[in-house]
VOBA-1610 file (N, C-alpha, C; in pm, whole numbers, padded with zeros to 5 digits, always signed):
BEGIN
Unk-00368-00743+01489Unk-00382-00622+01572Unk-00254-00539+01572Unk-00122-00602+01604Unk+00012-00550+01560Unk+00068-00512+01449Unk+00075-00364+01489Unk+00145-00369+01372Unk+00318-00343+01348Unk+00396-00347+01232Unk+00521-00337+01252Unk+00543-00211+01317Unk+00515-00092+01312Unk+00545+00006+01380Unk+00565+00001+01451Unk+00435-00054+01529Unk+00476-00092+01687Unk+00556-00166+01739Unk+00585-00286+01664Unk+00666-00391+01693Unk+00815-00308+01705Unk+00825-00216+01576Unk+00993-00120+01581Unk+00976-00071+01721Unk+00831-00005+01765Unk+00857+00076+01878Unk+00920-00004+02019Unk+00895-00140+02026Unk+00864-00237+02104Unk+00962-00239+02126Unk+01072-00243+02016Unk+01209-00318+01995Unk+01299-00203+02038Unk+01255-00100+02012Unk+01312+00022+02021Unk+01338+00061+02229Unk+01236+00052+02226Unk+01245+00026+02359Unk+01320-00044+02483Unk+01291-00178+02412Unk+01367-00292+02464Unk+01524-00266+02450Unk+01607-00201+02316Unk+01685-00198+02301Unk+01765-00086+02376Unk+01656+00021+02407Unk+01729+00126+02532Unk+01720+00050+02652Unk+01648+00047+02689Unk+01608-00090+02813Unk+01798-00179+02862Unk+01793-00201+02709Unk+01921-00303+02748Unk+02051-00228+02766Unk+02047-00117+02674Unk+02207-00061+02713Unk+02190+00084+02830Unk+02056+00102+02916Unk+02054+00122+03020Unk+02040+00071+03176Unk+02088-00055+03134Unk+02048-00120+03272Unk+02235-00198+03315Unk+02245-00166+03431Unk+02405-00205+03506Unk+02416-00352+03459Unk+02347-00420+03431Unk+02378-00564+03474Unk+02287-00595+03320Unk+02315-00568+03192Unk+02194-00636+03080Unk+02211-00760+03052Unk+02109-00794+03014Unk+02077-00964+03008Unk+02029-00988+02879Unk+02054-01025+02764Unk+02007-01039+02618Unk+01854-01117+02663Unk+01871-01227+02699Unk+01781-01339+02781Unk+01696-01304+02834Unk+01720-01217+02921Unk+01586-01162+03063Unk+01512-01063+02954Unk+01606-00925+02885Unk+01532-00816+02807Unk+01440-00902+02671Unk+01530-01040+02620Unk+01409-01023+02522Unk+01236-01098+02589Unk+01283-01153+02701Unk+01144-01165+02721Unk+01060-01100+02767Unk+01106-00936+02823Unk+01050-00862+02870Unk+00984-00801+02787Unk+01048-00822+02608Unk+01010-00755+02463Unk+00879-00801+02486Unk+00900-00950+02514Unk+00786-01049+02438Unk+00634-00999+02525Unk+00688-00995+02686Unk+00582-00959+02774Unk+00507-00802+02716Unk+00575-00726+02729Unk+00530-00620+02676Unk+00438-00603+02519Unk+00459-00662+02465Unk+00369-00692+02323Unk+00274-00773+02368Unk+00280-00884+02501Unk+00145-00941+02518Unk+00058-00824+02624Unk+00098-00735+02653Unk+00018-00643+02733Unk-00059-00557+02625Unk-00050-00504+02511Unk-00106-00497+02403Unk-00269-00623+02410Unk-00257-00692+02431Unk-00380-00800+02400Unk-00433-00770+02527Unk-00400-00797+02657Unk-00430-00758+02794Unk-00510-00583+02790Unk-00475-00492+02736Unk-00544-00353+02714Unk-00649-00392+02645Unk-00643-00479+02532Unk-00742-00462+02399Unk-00836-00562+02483Unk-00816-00655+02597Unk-00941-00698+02638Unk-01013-00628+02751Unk-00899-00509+02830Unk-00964-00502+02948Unk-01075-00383+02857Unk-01069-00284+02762Unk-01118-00214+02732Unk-01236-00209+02657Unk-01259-00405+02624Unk-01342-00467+02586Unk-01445-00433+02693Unk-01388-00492+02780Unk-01464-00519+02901Unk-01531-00377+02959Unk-01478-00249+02931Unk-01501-00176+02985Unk-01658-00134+02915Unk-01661-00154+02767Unk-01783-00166+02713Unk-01899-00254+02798Unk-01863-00365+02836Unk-01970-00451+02850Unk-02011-00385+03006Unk-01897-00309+03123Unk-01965-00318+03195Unk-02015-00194+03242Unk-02023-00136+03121Unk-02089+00010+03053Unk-02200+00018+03077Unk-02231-00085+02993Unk-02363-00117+02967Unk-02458-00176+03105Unk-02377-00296+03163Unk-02420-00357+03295Unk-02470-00212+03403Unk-02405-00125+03384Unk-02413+00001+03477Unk-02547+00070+03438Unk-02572+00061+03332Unk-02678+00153+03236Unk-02785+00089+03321Unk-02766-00055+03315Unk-02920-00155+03370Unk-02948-00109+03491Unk-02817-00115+03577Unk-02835-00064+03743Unk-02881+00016+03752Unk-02844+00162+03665Unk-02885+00240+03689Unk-03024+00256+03676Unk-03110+00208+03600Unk-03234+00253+03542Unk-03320+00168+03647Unk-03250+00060+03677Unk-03323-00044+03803Unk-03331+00075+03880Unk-03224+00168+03968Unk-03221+00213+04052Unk-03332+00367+04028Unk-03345+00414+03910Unk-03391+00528+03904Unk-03498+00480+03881Unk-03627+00389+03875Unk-03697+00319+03849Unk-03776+00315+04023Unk-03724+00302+04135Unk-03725+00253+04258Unk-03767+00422+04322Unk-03704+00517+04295Unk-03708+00626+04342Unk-03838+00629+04398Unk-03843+00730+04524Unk-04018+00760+04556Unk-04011+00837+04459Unk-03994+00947+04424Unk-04054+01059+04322Unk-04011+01050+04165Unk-03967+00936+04128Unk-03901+00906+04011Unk-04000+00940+03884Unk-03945+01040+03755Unk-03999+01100+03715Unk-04065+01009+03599Unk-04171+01036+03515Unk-04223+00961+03387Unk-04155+00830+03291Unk-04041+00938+03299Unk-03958+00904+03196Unk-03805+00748+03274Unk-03830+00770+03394Unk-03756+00712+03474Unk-03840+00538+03517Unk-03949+00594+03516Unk-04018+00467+03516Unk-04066+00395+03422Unk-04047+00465+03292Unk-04035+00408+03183Unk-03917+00453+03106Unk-03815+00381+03125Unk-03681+00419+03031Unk-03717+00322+02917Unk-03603+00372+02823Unk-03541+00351+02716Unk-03475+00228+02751Unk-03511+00105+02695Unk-03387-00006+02751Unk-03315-00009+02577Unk-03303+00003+02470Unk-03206+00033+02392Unk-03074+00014+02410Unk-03016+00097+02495Unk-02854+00069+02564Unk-02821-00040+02616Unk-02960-00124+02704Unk-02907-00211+02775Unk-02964-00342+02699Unk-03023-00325+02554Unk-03024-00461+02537Unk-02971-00424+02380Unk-02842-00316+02369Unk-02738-00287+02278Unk-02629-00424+02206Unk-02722-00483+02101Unk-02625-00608+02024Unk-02432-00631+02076Unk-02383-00492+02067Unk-02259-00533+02045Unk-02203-00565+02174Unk-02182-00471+02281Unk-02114-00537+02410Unk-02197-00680+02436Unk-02343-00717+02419Unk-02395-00887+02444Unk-02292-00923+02392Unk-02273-00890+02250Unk-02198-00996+02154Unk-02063-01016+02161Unk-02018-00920+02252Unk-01882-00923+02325Unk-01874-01007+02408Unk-01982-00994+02498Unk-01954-01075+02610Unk-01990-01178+02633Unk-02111-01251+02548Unk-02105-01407+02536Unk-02031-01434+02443Unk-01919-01392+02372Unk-01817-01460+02314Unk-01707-01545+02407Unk-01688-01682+02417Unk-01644-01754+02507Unk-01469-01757+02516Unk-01417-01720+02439Unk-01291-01712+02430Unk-01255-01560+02502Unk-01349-01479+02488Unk-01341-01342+02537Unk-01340-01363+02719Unk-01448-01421+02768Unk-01481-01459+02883Unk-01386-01494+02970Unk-01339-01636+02906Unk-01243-01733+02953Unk-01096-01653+02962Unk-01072-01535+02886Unk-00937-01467+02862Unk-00921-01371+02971Unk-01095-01265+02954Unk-01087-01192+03119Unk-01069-01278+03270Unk-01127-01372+03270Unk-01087-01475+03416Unk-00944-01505+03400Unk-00941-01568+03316Unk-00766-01625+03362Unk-00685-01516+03352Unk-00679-01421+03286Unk-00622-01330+03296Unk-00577-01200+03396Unk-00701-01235+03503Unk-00805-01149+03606Unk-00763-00996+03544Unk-00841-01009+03449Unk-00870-00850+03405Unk-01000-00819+03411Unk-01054-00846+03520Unk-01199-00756+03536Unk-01159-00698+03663Unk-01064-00605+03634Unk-01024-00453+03691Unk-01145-00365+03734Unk-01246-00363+03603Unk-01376-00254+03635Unk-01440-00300+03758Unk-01431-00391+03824Unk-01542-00407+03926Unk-01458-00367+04025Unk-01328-00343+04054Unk-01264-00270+04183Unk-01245-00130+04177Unk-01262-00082+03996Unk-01262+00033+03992Unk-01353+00109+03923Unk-01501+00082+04024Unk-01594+00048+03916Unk-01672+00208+03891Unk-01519+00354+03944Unk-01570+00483+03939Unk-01534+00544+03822Unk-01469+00436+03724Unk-01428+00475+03615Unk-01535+00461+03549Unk-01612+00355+03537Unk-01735+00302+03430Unk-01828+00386+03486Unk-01822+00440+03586Unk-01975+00592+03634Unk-01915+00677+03541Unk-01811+00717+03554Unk-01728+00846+03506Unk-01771+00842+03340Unk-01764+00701+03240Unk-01789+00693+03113Unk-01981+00699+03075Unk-01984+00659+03189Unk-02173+00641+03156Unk-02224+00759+03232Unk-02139+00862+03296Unk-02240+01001+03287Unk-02225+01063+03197Unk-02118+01086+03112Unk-02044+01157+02991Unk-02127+01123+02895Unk-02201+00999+02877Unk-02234+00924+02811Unk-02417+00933+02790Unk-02451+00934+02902Unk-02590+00969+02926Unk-02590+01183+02844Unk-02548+01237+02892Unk-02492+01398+02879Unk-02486+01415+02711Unk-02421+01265+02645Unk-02418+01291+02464Unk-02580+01317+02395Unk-02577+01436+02348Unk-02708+01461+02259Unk-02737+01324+02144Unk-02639+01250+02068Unk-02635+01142+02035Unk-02665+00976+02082Unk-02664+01003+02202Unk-02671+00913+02286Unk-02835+00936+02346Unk-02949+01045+02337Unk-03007+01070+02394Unk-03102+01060+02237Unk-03057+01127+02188Unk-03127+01043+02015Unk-03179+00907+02003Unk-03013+00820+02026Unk-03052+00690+02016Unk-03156+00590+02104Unk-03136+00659+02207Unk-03267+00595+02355Unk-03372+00648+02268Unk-03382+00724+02193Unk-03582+00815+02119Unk-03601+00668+02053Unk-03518+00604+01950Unk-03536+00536+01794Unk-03636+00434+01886Unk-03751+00410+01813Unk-03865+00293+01840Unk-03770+00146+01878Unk-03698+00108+01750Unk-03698-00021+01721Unk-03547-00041+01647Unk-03421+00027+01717Unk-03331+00020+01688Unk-03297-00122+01599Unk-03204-00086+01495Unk-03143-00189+01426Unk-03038-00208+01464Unk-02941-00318+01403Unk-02822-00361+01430Unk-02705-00253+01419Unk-02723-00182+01277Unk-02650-00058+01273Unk-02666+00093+01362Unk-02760+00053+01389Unk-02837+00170+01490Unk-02730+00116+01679Unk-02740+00019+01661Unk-02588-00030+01823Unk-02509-00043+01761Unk-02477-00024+01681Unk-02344-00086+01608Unk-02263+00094+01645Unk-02402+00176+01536Unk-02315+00311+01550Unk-02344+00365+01692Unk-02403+00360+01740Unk-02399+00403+01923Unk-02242+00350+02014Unk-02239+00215+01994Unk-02097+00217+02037Unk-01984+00219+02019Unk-02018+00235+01855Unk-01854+00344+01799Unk-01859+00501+01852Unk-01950+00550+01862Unk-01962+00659+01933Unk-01932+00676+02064Unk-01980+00541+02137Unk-01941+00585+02263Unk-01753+00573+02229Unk-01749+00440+02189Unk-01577+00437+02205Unk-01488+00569+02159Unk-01499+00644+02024Unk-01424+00690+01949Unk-01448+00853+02031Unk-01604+00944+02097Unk-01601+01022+02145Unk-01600+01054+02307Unk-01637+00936+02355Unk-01630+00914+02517Unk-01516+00871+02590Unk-01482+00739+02546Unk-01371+00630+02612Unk-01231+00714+02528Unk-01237+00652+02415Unk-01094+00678+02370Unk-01019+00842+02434Unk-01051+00953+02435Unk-01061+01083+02479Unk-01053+01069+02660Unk-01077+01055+02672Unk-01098+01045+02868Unk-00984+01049+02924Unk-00939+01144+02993Unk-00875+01231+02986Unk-00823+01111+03191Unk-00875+01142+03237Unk-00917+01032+03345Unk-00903+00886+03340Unk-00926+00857+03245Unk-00928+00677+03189Unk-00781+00669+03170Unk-00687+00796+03088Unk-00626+00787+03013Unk-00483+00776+03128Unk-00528+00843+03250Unk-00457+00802+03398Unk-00444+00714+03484Unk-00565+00692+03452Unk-00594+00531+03507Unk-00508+00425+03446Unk-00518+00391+03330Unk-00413+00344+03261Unk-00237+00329+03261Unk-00208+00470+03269Unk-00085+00538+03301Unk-00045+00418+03440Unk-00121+00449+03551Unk-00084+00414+03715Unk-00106+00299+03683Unk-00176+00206+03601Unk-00166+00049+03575Unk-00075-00021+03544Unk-00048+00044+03444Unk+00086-00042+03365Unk+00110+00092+03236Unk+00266+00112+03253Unk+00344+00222+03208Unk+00272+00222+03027Unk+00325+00074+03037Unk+00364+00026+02851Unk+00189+00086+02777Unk+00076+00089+02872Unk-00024+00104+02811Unk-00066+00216+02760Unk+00020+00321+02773Unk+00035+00451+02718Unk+00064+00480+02608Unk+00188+00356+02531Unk+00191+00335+02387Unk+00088+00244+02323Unk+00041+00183+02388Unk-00052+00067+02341Unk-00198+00097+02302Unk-00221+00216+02382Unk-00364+00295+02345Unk-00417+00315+02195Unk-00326+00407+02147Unk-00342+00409+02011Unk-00387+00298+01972Unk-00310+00219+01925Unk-00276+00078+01863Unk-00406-00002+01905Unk-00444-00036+02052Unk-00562-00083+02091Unk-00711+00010+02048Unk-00695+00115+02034Unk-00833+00168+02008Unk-00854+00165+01831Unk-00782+00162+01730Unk-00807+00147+01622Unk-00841-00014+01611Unk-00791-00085+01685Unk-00844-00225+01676Unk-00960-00329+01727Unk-01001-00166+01857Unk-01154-00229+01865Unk-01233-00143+01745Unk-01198-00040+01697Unk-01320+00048+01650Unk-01288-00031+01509Unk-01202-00094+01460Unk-01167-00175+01297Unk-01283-00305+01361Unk-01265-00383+01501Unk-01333-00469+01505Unk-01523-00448+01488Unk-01534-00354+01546Unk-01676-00323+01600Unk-01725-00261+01491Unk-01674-00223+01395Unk-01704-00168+01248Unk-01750-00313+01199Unk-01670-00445+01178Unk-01669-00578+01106Unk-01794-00659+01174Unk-01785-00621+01327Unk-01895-00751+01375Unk-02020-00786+01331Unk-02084-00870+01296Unk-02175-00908+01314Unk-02245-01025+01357Unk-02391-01035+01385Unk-02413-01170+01469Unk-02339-01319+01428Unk-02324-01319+01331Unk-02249-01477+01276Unk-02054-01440+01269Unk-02052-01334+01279Unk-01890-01364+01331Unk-01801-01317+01438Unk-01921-01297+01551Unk-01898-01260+01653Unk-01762-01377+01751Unk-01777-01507+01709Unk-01705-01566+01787Unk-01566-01598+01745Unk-01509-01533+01576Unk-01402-01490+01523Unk-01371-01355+01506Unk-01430-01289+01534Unk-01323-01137+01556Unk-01349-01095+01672Unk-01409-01104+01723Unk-01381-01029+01869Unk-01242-01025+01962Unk-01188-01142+01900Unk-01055-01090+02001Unk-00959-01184+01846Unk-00876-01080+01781Unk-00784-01091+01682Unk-00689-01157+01720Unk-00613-01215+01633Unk-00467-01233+01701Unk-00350-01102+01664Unk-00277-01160+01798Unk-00210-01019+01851Unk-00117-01031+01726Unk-00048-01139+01654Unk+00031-01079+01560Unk-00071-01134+01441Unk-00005-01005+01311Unk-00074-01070+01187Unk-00016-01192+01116Unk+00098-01247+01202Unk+00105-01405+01129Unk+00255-01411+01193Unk+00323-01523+01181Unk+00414-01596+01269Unk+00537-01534+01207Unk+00567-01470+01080Unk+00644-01365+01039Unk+00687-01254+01095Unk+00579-01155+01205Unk+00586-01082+01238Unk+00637-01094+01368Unk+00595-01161+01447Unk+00655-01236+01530Unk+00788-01286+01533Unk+00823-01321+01419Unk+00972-01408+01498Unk+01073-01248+01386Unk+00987-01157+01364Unk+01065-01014+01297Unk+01057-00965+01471Unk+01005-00926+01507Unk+01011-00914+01639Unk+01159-00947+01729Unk+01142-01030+01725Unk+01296-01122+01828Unk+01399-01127+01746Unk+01376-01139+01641Unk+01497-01141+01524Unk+01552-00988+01496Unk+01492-00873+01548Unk+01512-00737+01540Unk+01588-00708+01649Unk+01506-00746+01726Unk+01652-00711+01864Unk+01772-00750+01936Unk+01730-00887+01861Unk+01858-00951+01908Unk+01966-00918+01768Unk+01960-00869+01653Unk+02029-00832+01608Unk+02109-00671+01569Unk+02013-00623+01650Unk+02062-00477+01716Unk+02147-00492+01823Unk+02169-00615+01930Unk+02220-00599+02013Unk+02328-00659+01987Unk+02315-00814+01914Unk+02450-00872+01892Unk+02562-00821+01781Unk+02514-00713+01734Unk+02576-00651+01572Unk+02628-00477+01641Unk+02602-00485+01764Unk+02612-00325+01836Unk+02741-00270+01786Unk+02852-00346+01810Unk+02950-00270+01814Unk+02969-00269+01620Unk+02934-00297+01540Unk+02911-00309+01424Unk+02840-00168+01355Unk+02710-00144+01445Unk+02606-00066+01414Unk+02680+00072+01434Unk+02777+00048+01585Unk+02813+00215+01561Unk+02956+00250+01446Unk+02998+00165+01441Unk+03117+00191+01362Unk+03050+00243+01217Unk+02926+00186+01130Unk+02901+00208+01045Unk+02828+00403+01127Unk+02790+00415+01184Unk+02738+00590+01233Unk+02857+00678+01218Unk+02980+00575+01285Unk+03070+00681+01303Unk+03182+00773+01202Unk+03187+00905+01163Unk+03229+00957+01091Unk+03079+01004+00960Unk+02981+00931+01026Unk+02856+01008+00912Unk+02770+01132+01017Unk+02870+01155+01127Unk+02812+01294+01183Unk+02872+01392+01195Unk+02970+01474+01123Unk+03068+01546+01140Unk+03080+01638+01240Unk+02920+01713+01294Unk+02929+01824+01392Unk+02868+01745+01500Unk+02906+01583+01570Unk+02869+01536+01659Unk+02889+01423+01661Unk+02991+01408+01802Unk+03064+01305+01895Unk+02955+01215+01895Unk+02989+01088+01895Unk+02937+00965+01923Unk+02843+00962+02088Unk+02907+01034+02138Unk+02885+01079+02266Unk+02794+01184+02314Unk+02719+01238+02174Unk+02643+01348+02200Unk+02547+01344+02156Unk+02521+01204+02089Unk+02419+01132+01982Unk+02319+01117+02078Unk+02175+01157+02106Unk+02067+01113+02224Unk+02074+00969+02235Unk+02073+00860+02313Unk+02046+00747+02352Unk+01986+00696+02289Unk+01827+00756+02255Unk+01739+00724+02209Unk+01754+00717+02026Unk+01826+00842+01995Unk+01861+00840+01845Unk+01940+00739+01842Unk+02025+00689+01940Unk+02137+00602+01868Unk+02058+00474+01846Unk+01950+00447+01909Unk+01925+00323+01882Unk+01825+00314+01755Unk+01757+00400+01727Unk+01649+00480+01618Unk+01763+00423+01481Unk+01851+00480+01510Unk+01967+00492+01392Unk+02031+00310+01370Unk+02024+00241+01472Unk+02071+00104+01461Unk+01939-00009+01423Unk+01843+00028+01452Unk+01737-00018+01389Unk+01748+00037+01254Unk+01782+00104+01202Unk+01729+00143+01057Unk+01839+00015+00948Unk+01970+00111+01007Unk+02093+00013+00979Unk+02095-00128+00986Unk+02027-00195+01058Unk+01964-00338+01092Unk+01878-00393+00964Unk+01762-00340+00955Unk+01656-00340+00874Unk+01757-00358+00740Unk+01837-00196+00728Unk+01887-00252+00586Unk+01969-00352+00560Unk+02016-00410+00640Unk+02141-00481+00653Unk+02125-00647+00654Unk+02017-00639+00698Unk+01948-00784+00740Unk+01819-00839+00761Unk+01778-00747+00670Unk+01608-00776+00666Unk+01560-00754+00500Unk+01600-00831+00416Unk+01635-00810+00244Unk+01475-00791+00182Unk+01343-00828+00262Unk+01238-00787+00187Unk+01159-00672+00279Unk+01222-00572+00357Unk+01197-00438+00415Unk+01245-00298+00291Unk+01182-00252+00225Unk+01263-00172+00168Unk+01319-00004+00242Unk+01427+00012+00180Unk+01474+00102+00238Unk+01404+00230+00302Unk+01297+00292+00201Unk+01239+00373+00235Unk+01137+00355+00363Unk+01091+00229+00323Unk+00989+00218+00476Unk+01088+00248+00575Unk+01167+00134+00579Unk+01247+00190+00679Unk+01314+00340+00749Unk+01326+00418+00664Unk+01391+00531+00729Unk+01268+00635+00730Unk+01146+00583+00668Unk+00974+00642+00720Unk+00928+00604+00878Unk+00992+00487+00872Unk+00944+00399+01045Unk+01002+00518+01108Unk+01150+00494+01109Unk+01221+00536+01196Unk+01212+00672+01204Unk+01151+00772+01133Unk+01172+00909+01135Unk+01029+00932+01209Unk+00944+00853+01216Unk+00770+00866+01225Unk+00829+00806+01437Unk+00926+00690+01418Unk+00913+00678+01619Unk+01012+00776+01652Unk+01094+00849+01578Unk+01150+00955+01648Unk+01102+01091+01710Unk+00976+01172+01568Unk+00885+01224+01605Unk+00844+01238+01707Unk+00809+01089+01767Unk+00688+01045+01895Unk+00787+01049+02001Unk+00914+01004+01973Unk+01017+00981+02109Unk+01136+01042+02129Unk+01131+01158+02029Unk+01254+01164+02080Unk+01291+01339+02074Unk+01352+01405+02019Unk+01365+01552+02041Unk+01293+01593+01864Unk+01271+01730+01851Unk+01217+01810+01778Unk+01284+01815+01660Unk+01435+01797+01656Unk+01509+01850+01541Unk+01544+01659+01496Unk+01546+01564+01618Unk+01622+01410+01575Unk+01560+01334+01441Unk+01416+01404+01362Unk+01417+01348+01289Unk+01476+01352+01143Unk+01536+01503+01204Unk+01611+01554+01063Unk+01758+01483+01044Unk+01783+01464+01197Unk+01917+01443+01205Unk+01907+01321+01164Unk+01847+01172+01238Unk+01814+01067+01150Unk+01826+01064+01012Unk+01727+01091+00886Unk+01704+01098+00823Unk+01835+01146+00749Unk+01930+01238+00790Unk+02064+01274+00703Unk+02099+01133+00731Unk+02212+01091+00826Unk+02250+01020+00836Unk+02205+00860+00774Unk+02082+00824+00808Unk+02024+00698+00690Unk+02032+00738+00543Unk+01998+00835+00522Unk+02014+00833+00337Unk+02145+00858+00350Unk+02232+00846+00384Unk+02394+00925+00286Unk+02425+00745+00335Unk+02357+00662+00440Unk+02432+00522+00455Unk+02334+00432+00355Unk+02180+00434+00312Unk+02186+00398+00191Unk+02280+00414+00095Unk+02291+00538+00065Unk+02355+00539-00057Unk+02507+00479-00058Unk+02580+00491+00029Unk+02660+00453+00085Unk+02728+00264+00057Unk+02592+00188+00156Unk+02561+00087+00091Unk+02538+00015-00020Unk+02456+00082-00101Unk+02476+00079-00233Unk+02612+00064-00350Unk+02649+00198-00284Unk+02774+00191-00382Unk+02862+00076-00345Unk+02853+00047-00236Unk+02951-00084-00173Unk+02890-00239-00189Unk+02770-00212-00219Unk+02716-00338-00263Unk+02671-00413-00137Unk+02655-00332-00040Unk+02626-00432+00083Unk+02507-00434+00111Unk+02412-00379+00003Unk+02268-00337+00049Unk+02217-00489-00049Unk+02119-00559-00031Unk+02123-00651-00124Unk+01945-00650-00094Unk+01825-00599-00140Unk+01723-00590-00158Unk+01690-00662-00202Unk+01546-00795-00143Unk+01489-00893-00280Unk+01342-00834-00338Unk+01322-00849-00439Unk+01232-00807-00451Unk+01205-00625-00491Unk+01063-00613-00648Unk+01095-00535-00684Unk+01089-00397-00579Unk+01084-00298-00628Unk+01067-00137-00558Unk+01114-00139-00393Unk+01268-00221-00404Unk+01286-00242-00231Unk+01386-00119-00198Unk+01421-00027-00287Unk+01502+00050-00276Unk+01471+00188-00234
//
């Protein structure tokens, strides 16, 4: 589900984190790294969930419009389609899925259960959605594409959801992205026989990425006074002191990567770093970045301190 980007962003973070706080703690910040990358898995299930109890709402509702004294034709005979929709079932009798929302207590939707009205009127309102209730005898691809639709034009977009989130937990504001390409990659793959292996991925793509993770920041932090000496004198129209916070650390991650990470090649690297500056940092910092890393490639190079394994690492 992680990817390195994010992981730079993670680290990136963590690493302002540490040289803004009175009292930093190498110890306390990297586990706050670690917490924060598991809130990533915590989003990607609660939003699971928000599907399934999408759907649970759809049932109520039709129970309830069903009951009406004057309830119209069409009300007393609905469409059950939505509510007996393959993929959220197949979400939610997945047992590892289950067992992760309880212990976890991420079934949030039932205290805030004006968010899941808010997605299933939007939702009822889709001309697509009002198609799919017509089809006789829906197929698997027939729910399959209904709730990529709902996710990719309803949920993901929600403008409301997207606040809700915000007031939950800060970090889930970067995590959105990242979590919604990884249900809509999942819900693209599912089907009935591998429902009880992909539904919930693992958060890293393998134990590499992971210990690149902790091994990134703790060597941004223990190599600091290292990282700026190599910056200093490659900015001529700007004091060490005038460098954004945020660039300086943008700029010590890159320097890191090249320095001590021998199968990253250079270019990814100063692509990462110019792509989280973009997102975080001022309008002109990715230009400024970007001087400064290529003249310290090359730099490196000529000094021999760049030591790349592997072909096209340059």
């Amino acid at each position: 589900m992680l990817t390195r980007r994010h992981i730079r962003i993670k680290v990136v973070q963590s690493v302002y984190a540490f040289h803004q706080s009175e009292n930093p703690d190498i110890e306390k910040q990297e586990k706050f790294l670690l917490y924060s990358v598991q809130q990533i898995e915590d989003l990607y299930l609660l939003m699971l969930q928000l599907l399934v109890d999408v759907q649970k709402h759809a049932e109520t509702y039709m129970l309830r419009s069903q009951k009406k004294h004057l309830a119209t034709q069409e009300e007393k005979n609905p469409s059950k389609n939505f509510i007996n929709n393959n993929i959220p079932l197949l979400i939610s009798e997945t047992p590892l899925f289950s067992e992760s929302i309880k212990n976890k207590k991420l079934d949030l939707w039932k205290q805030d259960d004006e968010y899941v009205t808010i997605i299933f009127n939007e939702l009822r309102n889709a001309e697509w959605y009002k198609e799919y209730l017509a089809i006789e005898a829906p197929n698997f691809n027939d729910d399959k594409n209904c709730i990529l639709k709902l996710y990719k034009e309803v949920i993901a977009p929600n403008e409301k959801l997207y606040d809700y989130l915000e007031d939950k937990r800060l970090t889930w504001l970067d995590d959105f992205p990242v979590v919604n390409t990884a249900i809509i990659k999942m819900i693209g793959q599912l089907s009935k026989k591998n429902s009880a292996s992909i539904v919930l991925p693992e958060l890293y793509k393998n134990e590499e990425d992971k210990e690149y993770a902790t091994s990134l920041f703790r060597k941004i932090i223990l190599h600091n006074e290292k990282l700026e000496k190599e910056i200093e004198g490659k900015t001529p129209n700007w004091d060490k002191e005038r460098i954004a916070d945020i660039d300086m650390v943008i700029l010590k991650l890159g320097i890191t990567e090249f320095l001590h990470f021998p199968s990253i090649p250079t270019r990814v690297t100063i692509n990462e770093c110019l792509e989280i500056a973009k997102e975080y940092s001022t309008p002109k910092s990715s230009i400024f970045i970007n001087g400064i890393l290529d003249k310290l490639v090359k730099e490196f190079e000529k000094s021999q301190k760049l030591k790349k394994i592997g072909r096209g690492l340059r």
